[in-house]
C-alpha positions as CSV (number, residue, x, y, z in Angstrom):
1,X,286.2,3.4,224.5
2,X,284.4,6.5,225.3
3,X,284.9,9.7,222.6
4,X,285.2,12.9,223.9
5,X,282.5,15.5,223.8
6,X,280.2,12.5,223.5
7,X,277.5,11.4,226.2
8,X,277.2,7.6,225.0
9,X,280.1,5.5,224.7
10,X,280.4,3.4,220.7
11,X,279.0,0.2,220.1
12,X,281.7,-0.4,217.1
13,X,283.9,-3.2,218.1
14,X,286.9,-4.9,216.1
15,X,285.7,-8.2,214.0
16,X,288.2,-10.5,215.6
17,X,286.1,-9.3,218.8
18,X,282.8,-10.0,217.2
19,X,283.7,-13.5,215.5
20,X,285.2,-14.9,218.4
21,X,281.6,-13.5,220.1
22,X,279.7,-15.7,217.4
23,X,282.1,-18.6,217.8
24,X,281.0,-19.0,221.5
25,X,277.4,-18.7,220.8
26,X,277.6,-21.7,218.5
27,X,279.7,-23.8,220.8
28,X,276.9,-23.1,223.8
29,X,273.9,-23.9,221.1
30,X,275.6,-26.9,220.5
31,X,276.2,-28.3,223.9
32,X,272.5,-27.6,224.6
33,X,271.5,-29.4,221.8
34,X,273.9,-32.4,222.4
35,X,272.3,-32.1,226.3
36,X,268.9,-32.4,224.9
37,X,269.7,-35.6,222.8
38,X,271.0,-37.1,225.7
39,X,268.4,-36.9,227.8
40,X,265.8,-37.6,224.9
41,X,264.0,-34.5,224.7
42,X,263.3,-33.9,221.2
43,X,263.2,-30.2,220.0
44,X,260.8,-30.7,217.0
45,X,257.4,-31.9,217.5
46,X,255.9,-34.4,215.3
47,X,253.5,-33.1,213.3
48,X,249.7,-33.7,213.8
49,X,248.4,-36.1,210.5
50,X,244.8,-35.4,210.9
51,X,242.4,-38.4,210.5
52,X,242.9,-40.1,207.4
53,X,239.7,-40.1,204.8
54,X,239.3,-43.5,205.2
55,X,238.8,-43.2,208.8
56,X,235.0,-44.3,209.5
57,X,233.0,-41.3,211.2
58,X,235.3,-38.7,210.2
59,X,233.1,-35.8,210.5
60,X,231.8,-36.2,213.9
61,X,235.9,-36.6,214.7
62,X,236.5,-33.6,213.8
63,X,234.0,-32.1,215.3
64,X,234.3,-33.3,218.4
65,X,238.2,-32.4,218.1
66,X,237.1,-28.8,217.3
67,X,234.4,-28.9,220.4
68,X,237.3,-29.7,222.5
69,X,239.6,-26.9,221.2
70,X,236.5,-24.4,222.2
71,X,236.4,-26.0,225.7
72,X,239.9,-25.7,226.2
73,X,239.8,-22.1,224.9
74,X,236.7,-20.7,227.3
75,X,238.4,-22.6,230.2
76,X,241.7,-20.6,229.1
77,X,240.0,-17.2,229.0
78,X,237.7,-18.4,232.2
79,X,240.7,-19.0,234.4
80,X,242.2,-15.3,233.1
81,X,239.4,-13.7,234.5
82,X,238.7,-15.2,237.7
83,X,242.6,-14.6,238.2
84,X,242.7,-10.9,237.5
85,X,239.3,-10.6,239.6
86,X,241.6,-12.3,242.6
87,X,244.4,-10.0,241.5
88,X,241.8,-6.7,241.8
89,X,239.9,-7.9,245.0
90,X,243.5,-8.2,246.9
91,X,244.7,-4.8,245.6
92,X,241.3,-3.2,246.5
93,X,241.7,-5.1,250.1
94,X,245.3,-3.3,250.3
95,X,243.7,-0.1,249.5
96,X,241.1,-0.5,252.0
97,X,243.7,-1.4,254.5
98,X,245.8,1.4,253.8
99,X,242.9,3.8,253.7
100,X,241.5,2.2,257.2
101,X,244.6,2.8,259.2
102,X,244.9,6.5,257.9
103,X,241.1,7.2,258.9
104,X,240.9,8.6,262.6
105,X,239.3,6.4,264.7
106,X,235.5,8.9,265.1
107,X,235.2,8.5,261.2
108,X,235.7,4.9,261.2
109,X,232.4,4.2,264.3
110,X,230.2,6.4,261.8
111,X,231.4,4.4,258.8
112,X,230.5,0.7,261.4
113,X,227.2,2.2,262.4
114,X,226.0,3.0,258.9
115,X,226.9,-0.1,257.3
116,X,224.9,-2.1,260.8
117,X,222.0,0.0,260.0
118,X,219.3,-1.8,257.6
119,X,218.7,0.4,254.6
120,X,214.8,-0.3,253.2
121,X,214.7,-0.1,249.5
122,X,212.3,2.6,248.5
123,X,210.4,3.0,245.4
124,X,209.7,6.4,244.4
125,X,207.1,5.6,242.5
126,X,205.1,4.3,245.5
127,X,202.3,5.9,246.2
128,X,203.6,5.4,250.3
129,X,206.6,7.1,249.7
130,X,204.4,10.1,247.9
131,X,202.5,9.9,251.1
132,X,205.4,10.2,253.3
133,X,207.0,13.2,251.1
134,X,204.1,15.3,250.9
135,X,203.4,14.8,254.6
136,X,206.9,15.7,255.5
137,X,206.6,19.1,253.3
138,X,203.4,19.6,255.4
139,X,205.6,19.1,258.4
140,X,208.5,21.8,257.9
141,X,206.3,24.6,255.6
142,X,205.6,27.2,257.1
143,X,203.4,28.4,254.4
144,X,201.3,25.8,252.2
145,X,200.4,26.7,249.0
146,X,197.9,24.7,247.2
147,X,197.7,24.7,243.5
148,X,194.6,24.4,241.7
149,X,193.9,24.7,237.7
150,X,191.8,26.9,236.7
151,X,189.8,25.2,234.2
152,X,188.2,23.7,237.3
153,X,189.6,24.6,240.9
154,X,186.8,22.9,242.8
155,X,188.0,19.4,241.3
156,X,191.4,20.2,242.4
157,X,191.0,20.5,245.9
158,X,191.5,17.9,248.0
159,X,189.5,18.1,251.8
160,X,192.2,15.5,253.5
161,X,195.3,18.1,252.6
162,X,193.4,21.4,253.6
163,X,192.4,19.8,256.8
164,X,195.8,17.9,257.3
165,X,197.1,22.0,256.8
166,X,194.3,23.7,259.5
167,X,194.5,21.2,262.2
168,X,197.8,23.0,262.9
169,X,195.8,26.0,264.5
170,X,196.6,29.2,262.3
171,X,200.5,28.3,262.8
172,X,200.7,27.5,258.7
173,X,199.4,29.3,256.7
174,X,197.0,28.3,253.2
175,X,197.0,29.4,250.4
176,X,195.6,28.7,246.9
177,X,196.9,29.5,243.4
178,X,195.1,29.5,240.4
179,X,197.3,28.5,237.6
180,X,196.6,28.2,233.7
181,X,195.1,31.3,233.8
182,X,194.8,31.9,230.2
183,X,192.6,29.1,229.0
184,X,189.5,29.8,230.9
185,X,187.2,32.6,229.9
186,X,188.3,36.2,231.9
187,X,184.5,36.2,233.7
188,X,184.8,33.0,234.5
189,X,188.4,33.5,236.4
190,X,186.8,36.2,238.2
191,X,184.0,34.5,239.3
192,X,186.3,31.5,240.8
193,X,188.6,34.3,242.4
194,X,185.9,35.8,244.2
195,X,184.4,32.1,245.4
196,X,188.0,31.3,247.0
197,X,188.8,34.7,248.7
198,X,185.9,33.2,251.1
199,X,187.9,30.9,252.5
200,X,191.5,31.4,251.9
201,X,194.2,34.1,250.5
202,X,193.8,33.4,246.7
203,X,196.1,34.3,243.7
204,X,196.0,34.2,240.5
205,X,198.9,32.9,238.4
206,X,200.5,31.9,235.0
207,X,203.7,30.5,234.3
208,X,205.9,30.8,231.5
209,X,206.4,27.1,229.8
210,X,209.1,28.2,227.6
211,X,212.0,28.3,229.9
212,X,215.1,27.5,228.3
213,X,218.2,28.4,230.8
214,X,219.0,25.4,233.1
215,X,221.4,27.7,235.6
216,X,222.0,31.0,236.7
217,X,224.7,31.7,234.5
218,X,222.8,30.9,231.4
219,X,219.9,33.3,232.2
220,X,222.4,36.1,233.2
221,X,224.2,35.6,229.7
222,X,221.0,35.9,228.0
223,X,219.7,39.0,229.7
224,X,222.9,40.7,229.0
225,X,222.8,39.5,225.0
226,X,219.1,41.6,225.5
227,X,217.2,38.5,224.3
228,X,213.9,38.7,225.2
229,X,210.6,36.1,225.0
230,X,207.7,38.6,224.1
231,X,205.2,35.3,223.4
232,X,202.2,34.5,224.9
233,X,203.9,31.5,226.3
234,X,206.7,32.9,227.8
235,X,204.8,35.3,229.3
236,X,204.2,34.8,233.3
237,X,201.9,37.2,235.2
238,X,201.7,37.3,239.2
239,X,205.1,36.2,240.1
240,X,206.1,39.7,241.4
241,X,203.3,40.7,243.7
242,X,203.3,36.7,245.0
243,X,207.0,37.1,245.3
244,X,206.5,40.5,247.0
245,X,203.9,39.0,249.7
246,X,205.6,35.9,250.3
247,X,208.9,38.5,251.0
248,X,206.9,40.7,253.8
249,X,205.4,38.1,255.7
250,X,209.1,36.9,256.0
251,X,210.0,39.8,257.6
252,X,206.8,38.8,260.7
253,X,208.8,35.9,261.2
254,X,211.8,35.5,263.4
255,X,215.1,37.3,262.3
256,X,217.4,35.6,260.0
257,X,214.8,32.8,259.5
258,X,213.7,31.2,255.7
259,X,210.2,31.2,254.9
260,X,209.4,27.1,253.9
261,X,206.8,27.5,251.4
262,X,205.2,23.9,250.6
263,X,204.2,24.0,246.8
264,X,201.4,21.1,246.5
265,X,198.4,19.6,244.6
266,X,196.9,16.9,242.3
267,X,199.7,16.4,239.6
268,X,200.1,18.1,236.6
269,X,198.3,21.0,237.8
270,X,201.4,23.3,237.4
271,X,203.9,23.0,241.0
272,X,207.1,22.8,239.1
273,X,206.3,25.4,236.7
274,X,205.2,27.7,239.6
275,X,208.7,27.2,241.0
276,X,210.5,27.3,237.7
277,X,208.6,30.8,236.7
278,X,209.3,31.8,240.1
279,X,213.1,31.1,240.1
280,X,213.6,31.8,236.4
281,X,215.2,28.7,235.3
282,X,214.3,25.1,235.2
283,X,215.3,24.4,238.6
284,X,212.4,21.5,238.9
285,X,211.8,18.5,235.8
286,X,208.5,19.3,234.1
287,X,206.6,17.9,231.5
288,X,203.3,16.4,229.6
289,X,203.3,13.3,230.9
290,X,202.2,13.0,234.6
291,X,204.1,12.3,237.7
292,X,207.6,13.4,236.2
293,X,207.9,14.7,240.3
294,X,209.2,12.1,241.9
295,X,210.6,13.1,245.8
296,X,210.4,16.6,247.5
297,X,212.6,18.9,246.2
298,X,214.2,22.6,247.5
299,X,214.4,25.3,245.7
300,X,215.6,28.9,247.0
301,X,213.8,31.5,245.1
302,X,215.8,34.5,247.5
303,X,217.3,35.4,250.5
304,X,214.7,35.0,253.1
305,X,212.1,32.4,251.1
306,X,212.4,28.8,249.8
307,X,209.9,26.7,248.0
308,X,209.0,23.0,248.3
309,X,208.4,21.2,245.5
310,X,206.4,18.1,246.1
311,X,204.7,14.9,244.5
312,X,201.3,14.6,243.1
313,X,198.6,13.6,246.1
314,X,197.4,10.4,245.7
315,X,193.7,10.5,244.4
316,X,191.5,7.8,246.3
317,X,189.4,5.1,244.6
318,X,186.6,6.3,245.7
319,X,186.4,9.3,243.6
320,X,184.0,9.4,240.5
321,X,185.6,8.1,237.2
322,X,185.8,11.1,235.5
323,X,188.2,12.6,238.7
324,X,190.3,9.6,238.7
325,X,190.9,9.9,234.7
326,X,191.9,14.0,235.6
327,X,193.7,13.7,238.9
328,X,195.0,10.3,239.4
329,X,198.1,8.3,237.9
330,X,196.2,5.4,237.0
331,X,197.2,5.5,233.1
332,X,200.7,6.0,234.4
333,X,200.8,3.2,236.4
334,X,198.7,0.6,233.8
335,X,195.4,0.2,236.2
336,X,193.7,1.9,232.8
337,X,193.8,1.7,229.2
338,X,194.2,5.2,227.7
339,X,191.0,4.6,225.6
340,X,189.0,3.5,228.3
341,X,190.0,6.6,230.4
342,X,189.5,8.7,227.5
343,X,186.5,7.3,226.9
344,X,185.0,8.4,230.1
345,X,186.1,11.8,230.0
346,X,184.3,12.2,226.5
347,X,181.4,11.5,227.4
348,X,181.1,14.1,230.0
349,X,181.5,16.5,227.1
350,X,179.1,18.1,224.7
351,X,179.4,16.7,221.6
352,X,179.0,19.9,219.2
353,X,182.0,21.8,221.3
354,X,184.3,18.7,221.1
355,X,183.5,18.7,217.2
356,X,184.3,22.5,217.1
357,X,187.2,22.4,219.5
358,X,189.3,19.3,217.4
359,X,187.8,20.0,214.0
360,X,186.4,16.6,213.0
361,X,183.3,15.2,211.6
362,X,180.1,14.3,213.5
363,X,180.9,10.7,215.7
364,X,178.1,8.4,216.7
365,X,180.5,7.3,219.3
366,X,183.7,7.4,221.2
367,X,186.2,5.0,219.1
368,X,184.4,6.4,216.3
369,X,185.7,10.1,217.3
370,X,189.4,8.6,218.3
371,X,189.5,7.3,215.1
372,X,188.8,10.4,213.0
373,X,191.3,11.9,215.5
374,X,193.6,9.6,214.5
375,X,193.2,9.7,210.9
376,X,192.8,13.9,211.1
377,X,196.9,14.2,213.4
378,X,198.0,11.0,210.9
379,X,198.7,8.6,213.9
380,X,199.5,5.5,212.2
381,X,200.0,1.9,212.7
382,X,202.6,-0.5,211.0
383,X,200.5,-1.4,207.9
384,X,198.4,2.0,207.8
385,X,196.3,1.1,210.8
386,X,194.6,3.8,212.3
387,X,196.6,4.3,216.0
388,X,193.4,5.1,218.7
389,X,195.6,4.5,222.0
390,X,197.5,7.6,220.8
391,X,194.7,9.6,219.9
392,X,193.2,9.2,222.9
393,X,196.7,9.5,224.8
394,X,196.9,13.0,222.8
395,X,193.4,13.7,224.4
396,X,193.8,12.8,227.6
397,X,196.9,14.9,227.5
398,X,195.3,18.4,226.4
399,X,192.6,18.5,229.1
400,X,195.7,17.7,231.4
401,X,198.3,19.6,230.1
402,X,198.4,23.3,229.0
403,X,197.0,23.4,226.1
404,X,192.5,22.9,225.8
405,X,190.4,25.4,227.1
406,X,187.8,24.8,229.0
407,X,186.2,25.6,232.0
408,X,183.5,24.9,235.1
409,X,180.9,27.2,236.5
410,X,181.1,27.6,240.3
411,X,178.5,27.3,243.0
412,X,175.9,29.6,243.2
413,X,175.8,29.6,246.8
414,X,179.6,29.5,249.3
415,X,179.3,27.5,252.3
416,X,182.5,26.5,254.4
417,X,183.8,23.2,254.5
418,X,183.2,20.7,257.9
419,X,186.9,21.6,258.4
420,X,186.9,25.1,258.4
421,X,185.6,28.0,260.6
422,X,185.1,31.4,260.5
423,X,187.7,32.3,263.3
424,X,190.3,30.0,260.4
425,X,189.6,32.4,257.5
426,X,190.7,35.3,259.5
427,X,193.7,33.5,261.4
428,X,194.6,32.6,257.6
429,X,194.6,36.2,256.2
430,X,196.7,37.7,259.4
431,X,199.9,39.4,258.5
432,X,198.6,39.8,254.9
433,X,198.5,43.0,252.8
434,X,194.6,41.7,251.5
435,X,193.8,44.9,250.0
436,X,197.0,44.9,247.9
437,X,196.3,41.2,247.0
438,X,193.3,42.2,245.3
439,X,194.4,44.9,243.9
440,X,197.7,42.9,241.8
441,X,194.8,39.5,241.3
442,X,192.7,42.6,239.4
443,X,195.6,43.9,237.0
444,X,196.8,40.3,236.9
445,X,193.2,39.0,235.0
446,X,193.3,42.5,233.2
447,X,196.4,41.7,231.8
448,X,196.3,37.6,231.3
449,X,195.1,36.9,227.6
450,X,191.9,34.6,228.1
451,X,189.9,32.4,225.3
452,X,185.9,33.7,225.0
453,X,182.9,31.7,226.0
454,X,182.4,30.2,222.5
455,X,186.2,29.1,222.0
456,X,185.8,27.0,225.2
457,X,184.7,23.8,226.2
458,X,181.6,23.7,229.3
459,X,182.9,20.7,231.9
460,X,180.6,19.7,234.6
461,X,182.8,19.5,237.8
462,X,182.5,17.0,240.0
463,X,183.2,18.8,243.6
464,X,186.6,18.1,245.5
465,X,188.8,15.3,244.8
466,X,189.5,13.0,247.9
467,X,193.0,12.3,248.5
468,X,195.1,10.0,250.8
469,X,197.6,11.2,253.2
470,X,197.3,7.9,255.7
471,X,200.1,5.4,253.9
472,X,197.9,2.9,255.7
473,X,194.4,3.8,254.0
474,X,196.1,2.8,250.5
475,X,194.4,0.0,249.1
476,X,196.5,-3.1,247.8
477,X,197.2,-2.8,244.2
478,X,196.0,-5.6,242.0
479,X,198.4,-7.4,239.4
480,X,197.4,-6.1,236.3
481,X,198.9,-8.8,234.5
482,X,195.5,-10.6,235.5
483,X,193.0,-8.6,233.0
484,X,194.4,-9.0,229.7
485,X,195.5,-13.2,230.5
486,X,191.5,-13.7,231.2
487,X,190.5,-11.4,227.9
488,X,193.0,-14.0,226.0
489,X,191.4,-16.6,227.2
490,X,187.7,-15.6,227.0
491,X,188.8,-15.0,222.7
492,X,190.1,-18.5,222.9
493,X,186.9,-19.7,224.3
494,X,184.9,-17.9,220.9
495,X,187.4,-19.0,218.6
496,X,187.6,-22.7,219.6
497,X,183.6,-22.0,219.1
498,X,184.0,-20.4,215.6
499,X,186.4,-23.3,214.9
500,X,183.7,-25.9,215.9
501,X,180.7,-23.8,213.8
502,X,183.2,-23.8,210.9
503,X,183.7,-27.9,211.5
504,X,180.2,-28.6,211.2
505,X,179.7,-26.8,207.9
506,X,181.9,-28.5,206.3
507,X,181.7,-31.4,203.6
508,X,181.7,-34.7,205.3
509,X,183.7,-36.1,202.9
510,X,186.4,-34.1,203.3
511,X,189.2,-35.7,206.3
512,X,190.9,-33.8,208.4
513,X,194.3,-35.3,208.9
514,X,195.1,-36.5,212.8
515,X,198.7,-34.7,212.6
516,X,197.4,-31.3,211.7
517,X,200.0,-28.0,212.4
518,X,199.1,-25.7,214.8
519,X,197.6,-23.0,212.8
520,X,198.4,-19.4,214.9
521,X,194.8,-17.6,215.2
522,X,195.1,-13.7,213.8
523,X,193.6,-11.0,215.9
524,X,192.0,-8.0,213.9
525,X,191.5,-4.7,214.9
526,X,188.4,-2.7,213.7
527,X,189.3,0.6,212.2
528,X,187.0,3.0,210.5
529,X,186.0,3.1,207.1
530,X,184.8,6.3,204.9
531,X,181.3,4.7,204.1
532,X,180.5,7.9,201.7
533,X,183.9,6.5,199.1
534,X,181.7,2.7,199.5
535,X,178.6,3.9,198.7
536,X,179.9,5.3,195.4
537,X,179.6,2.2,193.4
538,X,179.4,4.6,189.8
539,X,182.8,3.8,189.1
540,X,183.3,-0.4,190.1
541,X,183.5,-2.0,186.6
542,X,181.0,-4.8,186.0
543,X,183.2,-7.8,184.9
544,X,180.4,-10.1,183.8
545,X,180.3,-7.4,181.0
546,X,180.7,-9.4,177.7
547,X,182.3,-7.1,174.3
548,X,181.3,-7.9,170.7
C-alpha cells in the first residue's frame, strides 16, 4: 500500500504473508532436490583424498598434479585474452565501418592512395639522409649562412658546400659567421675577420648558452618580472645588426615574400645556438655531445625572415686525423675510441700550454696525461680505477664545445678558392650595407670579452675540411663489431702462450688432472702509479728485524 506524501511504496508485509512466502520456497527446494535424486545427479562432490603416503613415487605425483593445475591455469588466462583481443578487433572493425561510411568519398581515395604508397624507413642518423636535408636547405634558402668557429675558421669550411652554394650564379647568397667569439684572442679575431671579408660578407657573433625559456610566453613573463642575465654567458653580441641586415635585404626581395636563411656547418660549431640567441628561446635542441640535430628544422625569427636549421655536413675520410677527430661524428657513431681520438688531437698540441691550460703535472705521454686528468676531475672506476675514456671524452669535448680557448694563425698571404671569382665576391656583397657591416663587426670585437695570447692554446690548422654532399660518394660503413672480436682473440692467442710458458716451468712431478674447470682468464687495466710515494721506502718496516 502506498503512504501518502511518500515517493516509495513500504516493503512491510503481514507475517502470515511472509511465512506462507517461506513455506513455498521450501516446497520448490524440495522438489528440485527430489528431481535431482531421481535422475542421479548428486549435489555434493566427493572429496579429493590426495595420494596416500604409502603410495610409491609420491612426490613426483604431486608434482606432476600441480604442473597440470599451472597448464590448465595459463591455458585459462590464454583463452581470456585471445577472446577479448577478438572482442576489440570486431568493435574496432565496427568503428571503422561506421567511420568509413561517414567519410565523403575525396577523403576516403587520399586515405587508399597513401596506404598503396611504399613508405622507406629512414634513419636519421644516416649520414644519406643528413646529405639529403642539408641539400634540400641548400635548395629553398635564399640566403646560406655558413658557420664557422672561431678558434679556427679555416678548418671549418668545407669547399663542396661553398661551391654546391656559388654554382647557383649570385641567386643565393653566402655568408659566413664567426661564432665563439670570446675564446680566441681579440687580435687574432681581427685578423680572421679581415681574411674572410675577401671572399664573402663576414660577421662576427656570440651566442648566449644560458637560455632558459622554452616559449614565448615564458620569456615575456620574465622580461616583465625585470629579470635580467648580466653574465658573460648569457651575454650575446651581433644579433641586432645581423638581424637588422638580414631584415633590409628582405625588403630587395619580392613583396610579402620570407627571407629562407639556411643556417649550416660542421657540427657542433654553434647553428642551433645561433638560431636560439637569434629567436630568444630554445626553439632548436642543443648540447655538448655532437650531432644532437637530427633533420632540418624551421624557425621564424620575424615577420619577413625564417631560419633553417640543419644537420652537421658529413666530413669525408679523406681528411687528416686530427679534422676527422674535430669535425666528424666518428666517436658518435663507434668508428673511434675516445682515447684513440683524443690521443691524436694531443699530440698536435704543445705540451707546456696543455700542462698550463688543465693544471697537471709534466706527462711523458698521452695515457699518462689522461690519467693525471682523471685522477686531478676524480673520474673513477668501480674499485678506484682511474676512468681515462672519460677523461679523454671530457677533452675531446672542451676543444668541441664552448669552453677551451684556443686559436689558429691565418695565412699570410689570401688567394681565392678554384670555385670562386672575383666577379662572385661582388655579386655576393650586392644589396648589402658593407660599410655598416664593418662598422657593427668593429664594436661587436670591441665589446666581446676575449682570453690573451698566454691564456690560450696555439693549434696548427689543417686548411678546409672536405665534406660530402653526393649520398652516393659515402663510403660503406664497416661493422665495428669486427675490431674488438679479433683484439679478443689476438689476447687469447698470448695467453694460451703464457699458459704454455707457465706449463713448462713447472715441477714435473706435479699432475695436472684430465677433468680440470675452466678457469675464466682476468683482464687488467694499467693505471698510473705515484712513483715519488714508492720510492719513499724510509718508512716500510723491515720484518726480518729480530727484538731482544
Amino acid at each position: 500500500m502506498k503512504r501518502p506524501k511518500l515517493k516509495k511504496a513500504s516493503k512491510r508485509m503481514s507475517c502470515a504473508k511472509r511465512f506462507k512466502i517461506q513455506k513455498k520456497v521450501r516446497e520448490h527446494n524440495r522438489k528440485l532436490r527430489k528431481d535431482a535424486k531421481k535422475n542421479g545427479v548428486k549435489k555434493r562432490v566427493k572429496k579429493d583424498l590426495g595420494v596416500p603416503n604409502s603410495a610409491p613415487f609420491k612426490e613426483e605425483v604431486l608434482r606432476e598434479a600441480e604442473q597440470r593445475k599451472i597448464r590448465l591455469e595459463e591455458l585459462k588466462q590464454k583463452n581470456k585474452l585471445a577472446n577479448q583481443q577478438e572482442r576489440a578487433k570486431k568493435r574496432k572493425q565496427a568503428r571503422d565501418a561506421a567511420s568509413a561510411a561517414a567519410e565523403p568519398k575525396a577523403k576516403k581515395v587520399k586515405k587508399e592512395r597513401r596506404q598503396k604508397k611504399p613508405q622507406a624507413p629512414t634513419n636519421k642518423s644516416d649520414k644519406r639522409f643528413r646529405c639529403a636535408e642539408i641539400n634540400k636547405v641548400i635548395e629553398a634558402s635564399d640566403v646560406v649562412i655558413e658557420v664557422l668557429d672561431a678558434r679556427d675558421p679555416l678548418g671549418c669550411r668545407c669547399p663542396q658546400l661553398e661551391e654546391a652554394v656559388l654554382k647557383h650564379g649570385g641567386k643565393k647568397k653566402l655568408m659566413f659567421l664567426l661564432t665563439k667569439a670570446d675564446l680566441v684572442p681579440k687580435e687574432n679575431l681581427t685578423k680572421w675577420l679581415h681574411y674572410l671579408e675577401e671572399e664573402c660578407p663576414t660577421l662576427v657573433f656570440k651566442a648566449s648558452t644560458q637560455l632558459l625559456d622554452r616559449t614565448v610566453q615564458q620569456k615575456k613573463s620574465r622580461a616583465a618580472n625585470a629579470v635580467v642575465d648580466i653574465s658573460r654567458a648569457g651575454t650575446a653580441l651581433g644579433e641586432s645588426s645581423l638581424l637588422q641586415m638580414l631584415a633590409d635585404y628582405s625588403k630587395t626581395q619580392e613583396p610579402d615574400c620570407v627571407l629562407k636563411v639556411g643556417v649550416v656547418g660542421f657540427p657542433n660549431v654553434g647553428k642551433s645556438s645561433f638560431i636560439n640567441t637569434l629567436k630568444g628561446i630554445r626553439a632548436c635542441h642543443v648540447g655538448v655531445q655532437r650531432g644532437i640535430t637530427k633533420t632540418k628544422q624551421e624557425v621564424h625569427i620575424c615577420k619577413n625572415v625564417k631560419m633553417i636549421d640543419t644537420p652537421g655536413v658529413v666530413a669525408s675520410p679523406s681528411n687528416p686525423a686530427v679534422s676527422m677527430v674535430l669535425r666528424s661524428l666518428q666517436i658518435e657513431e663507434k668508428q673511434a675510441s675516445p682515447l684513440d681520438s683524443a690521443t691524436t688531437l694531443l699530440k698536435q698540441c704543445d705540451k707546456q700550454q696543455v700542462m698550463l691550460q688543465y693544471n697537471v703535472p709534466d706527462y711523458r705521454n698521452s695515457l699518462e696525461f689522461f690519467t693525471c686528468l682523471a685522477k686531478k676531475r676524480g673520474f673513477l672506476q668501480k674499485g678506484g680505477v682511474l676512468n681515462t675514456d672519460l677523461a679523454a671524452t671530457t677533452f675531446l669535448n672542451d676543444w668541441t664545445g664552448p669552453k677551451l680557448s684556443y686559436f689558429c694563425k691565418p695565412p699570410d698571404e689570401h688567394s681565392l678558392p678554384p670555385y670562386h671569382s672575383a666577379s662572385m665576391v661582388t655579386e655576393m656583397q650586392r644589396s648589402l650595407d658593407m660599410d655598416k657591416l664593418k662598422r657593427d663587426n668593429e664594436e661587436t670585437v670591441k665589446r666581446v670579452k676575449c682570453p690573451t695570447q698566454a691564456a690560450s692554446i696555439v693549434f696548427t690548422s689543417k686548411g678546409p675540411t672536405m665534406g660530402i654532399l653526393n649520398e652516393s660518394e659515402i663510403p660503406e660503413q664497416k661493422p665495428v663489431e669486427d675490431e674488438p672480436k679479433q683484439h679478443d682473440e689476438k689476447e687469447e692467442e698470448e695467453n694460451e702462450h703464457a699458459d704454455v710458458d707457465i706449463g713448462e716451468n713447472e715441477d714435473p712431478q706435479q699432475e695436472v688432472p684430465d677433468s680440470a674447470p675452466s678457469v675464466h682468464k682476468v683482464r687488467f687495466q694499467s693505471c698510473n702509479i705515484d712513483l715519488p710515494s714508492v720510492n719513499q721506502a724510509d718508512d716500510a718496516y723491515d720484518f726480518n728485524t729480530d727484538f731482544v
